[in-house]
N, C-alpha and C positions, 0 to 999 in steps of 0.2 A: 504494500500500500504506500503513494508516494503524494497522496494527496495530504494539504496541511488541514492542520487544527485550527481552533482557538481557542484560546486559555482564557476565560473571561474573569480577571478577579480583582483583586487590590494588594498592597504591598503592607497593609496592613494587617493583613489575612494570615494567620501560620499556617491556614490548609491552602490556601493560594497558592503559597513561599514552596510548600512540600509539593503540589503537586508539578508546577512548575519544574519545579529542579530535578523531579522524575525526568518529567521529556528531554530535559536538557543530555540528564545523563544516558537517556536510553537513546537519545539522536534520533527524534522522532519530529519529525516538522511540524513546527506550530506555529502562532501569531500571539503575543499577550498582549491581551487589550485590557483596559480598566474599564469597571463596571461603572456605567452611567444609568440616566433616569431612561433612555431607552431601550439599551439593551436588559434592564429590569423588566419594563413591558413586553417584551420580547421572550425571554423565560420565565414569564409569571406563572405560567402553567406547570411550571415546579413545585412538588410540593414535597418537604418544606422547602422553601426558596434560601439553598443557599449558598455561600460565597467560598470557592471557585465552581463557576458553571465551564464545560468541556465542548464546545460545540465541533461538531463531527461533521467531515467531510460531505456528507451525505446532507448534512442542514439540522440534523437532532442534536438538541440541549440535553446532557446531562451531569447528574452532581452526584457529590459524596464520593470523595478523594480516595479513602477503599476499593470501594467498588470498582470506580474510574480503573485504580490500577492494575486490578486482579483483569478489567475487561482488557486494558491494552495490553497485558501480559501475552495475553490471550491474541489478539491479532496484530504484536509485532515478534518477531524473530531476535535476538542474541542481547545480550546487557541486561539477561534476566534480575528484577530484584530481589526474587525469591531463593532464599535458600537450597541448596539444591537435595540435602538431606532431610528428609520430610520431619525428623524429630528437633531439627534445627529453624525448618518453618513455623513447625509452630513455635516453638520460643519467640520468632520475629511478631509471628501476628500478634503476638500477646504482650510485647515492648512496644509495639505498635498502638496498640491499645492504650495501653500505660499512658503513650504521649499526647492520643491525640484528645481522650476523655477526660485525664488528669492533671496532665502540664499547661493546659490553656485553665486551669483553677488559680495557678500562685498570677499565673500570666495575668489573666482577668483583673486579680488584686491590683497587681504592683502598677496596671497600667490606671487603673481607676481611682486609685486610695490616695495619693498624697496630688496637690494642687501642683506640682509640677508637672510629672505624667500627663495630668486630666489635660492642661494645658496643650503639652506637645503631640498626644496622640488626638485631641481634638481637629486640631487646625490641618495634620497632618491628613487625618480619615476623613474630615467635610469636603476639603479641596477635590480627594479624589470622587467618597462615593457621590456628593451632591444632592443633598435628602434631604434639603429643605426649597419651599420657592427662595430662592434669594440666588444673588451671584455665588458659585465656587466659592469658598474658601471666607466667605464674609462673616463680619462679628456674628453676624445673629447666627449662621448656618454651623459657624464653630460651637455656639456655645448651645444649639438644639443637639447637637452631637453628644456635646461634654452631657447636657443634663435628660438624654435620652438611654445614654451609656450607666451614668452611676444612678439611677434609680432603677437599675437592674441586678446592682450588687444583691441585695440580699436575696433575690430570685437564685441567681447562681451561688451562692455561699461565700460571696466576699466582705465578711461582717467583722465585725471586730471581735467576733467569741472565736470565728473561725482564723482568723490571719494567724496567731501564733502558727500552725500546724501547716497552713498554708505555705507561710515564710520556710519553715523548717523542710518542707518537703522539696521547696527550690533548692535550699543547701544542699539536700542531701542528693539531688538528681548532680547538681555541678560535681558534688565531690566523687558520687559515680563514673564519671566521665572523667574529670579532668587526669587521672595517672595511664589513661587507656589509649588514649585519641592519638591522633598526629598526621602526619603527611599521607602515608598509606595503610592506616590503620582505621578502622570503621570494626561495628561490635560481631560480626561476623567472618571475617577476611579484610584484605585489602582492598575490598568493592562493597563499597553502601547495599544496602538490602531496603528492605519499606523500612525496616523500624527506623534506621539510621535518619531516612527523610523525613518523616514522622515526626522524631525527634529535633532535627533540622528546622522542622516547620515553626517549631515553639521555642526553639531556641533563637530564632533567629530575630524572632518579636524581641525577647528577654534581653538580648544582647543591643536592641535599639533605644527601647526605651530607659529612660534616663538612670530613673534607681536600680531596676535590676539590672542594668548596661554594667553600672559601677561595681557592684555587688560580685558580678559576674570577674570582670576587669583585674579585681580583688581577687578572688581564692580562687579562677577558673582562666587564666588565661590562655592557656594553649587550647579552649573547649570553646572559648572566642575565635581564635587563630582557623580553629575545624569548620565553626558556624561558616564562616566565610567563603572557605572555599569549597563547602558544598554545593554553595549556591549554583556554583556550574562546575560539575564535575563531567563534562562531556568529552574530558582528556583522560579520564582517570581510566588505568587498565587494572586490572587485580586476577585474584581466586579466593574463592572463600577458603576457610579454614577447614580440615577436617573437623570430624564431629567432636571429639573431644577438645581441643581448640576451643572450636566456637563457642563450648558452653563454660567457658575458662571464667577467670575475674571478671571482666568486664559483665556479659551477661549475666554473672551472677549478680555483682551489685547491684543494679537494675531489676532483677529479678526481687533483691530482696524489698528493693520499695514495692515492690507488686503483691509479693506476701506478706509486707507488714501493713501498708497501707491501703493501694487499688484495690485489691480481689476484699481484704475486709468490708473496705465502701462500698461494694458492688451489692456482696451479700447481704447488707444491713439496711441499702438502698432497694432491694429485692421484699427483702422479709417486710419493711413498712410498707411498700407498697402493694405489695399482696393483703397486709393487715388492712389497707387501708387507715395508716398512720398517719397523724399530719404532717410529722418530721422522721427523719432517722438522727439516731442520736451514737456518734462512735468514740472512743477516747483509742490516738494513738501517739507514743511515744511521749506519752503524758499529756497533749495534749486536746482538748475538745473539740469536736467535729459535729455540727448539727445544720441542717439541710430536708428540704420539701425532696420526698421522693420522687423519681422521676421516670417514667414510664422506658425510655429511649434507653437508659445505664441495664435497667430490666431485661433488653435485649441483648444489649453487651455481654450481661454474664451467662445467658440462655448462649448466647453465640461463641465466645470460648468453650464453656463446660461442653457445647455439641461438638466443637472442631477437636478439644480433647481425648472426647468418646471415638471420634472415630482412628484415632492413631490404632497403630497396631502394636498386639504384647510386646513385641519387640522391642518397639520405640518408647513407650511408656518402661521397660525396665533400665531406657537409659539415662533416662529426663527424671526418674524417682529420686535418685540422693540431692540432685541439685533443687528439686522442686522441694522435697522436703526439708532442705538445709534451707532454704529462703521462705518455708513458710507457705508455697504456694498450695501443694501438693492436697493438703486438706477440702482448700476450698474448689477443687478442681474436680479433685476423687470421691466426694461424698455424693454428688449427683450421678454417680458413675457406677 
């Protein structure tokens, strides 16, 4: 297939950022446009409408940066991002996860919480997306932005009960990363996989905006250095790692925010909203976590526990010590 794409997103998007730097690295012809008030009208018919939309050779709009990827896996040929070891894919899909459900939470925060952020990503995201009547980038369009963005914190969990955990869970993803990264080093081999992009996506936000820029700058700087040159790695040659490799330090630490904190929030966001709770309420690493449950995380963990179920004996007696050395292994195998 030699017909182009279109990337339709913003640069403000971490699933934009990620999806984009797929095509770049799989050298897949594309166009990145930014989303305006028309091409909205144009894929309104999405539903839920959201940001990166893919539009296809053919004239079809589609979304949900997953999906997207697993379908051009699927009809383009070599620079796969998929693991090639099935017990090693799933790991990915499941660090994949990790980033794209969990790391846009500290993300959300840090860009909405202090009056400098609100500032710089306002003026930043009105210019592009344009979501109000008014000229681009104008006081009022900035400041619908700023006060359309933070009276959705506590919808998402950016509260003051929740930042402690929040805060802590950004430290602990940098200091997962920062002794592993480097030039031709990515958490599976020397070639990025989804998770890596994934990862890529919301780091790359963390690494612009101001506080967590500095944050970052401070105890992560070579995982700064990586952000970067993700962004177009359409030079990069590699091989993954074998299996034991792959599931070395790096995946593990990773792994273990996934069994100390994602797969607990998954569950706890599961069981309230089965209860039909008003909140879920979690305590980790001493800190408090409380949040409206949410249908959408409901399928997240439906959707691991089934990609889990269907490994085979094999693969699950290889992924067992590391999965239950990180805590994962419980909340995986009880449905199972």
């Amino acid at each position: 297939m030699t017909e182009r794409y279109r990337l339709i997103g913003s640069t403000a998007s971490p699933y934009a950022l990620k999806l984009r730097a797929i095509m770049r690295y799989r050298r897949i012809a594309f166009d990145w446009v930014i989303m305006n008030r028309s091409l909205r009208e144009a894929t309104s018919s999405l539903k839920p409408m959201l940001i990166p939309v893919l539009q296809y050779p053919d004239g079809s709009y589609r979304n949900e940066t997953t999906t997207l990827a697993y379908d051009l896996e699927r009809r383009h040929q070599g620079r796969s991002i998929i693991p090639a070891h099935s017990a090693v894919a799933f790991i990915c899909d499941l660090l994949e996860d990790l980033a794209d459900e969990w790391a846009v939470k500290p993300l959300f925060l840090y860009r909405w919480w202090d009056p400098e952020d609100q500032g710089y990503v306002s003026r930043w995201a009105a210019e592009e997306w344009s979501v109000a009547d008014a000229e681009p980038g104008s006081a009022a369009e900035v400041e619908f932005m700023r006060q359309r963005q933070t009276s959705r914190m506590p919808i998402l969990g950016a509260t003051d009960e929740n930042r402690p955990l929040l805060q802590e869970s950004y430290r602990r993803i940098l200091k997962a990363f920062e002794p592993h990264i480097g030039m031709t080093r990515y958490i599976f081999g020397s070639r990025p996989s989804l998770a890596d992009f994934a990862w890529f996506g919301q780091l790359s936000e963390l690494a612009t905006d101001p506080t967590p820029m500095r944050i970052m700058r401070d105890i992560a700087p070579f995982t700064d250095h990586w952000v970067r040159r993700l962004d177009d790695a359409s030079g990069v040659e590699g091989a993954w790692y074998d299996c034991e490799q792959a599931l070395g330090p790096f995946a593990e630490g990773l792994l273990a925010i996934a069994g100390e904190l994602y797969l607990p929030f998954l569950v706890a966001n599961a069981d309230a909203y089965r209860k039909d709770l008003p909140h879920l309420e979690m305590n980790v690493w001493g800190h408090p976590y409380a949040l409206t449950p949410f249908k959408y995380q409901v399928k997240c963990l439906d959707q691991i526990r089934e990609r889990f179920g269907a490994l085979s004996q094999t693969d699950r007696v290889i992924l067992k010590p590391i999965l239950e050395r990180t805590g994962c292994w419980q909340h995986l195998h009880q449905a199972n």
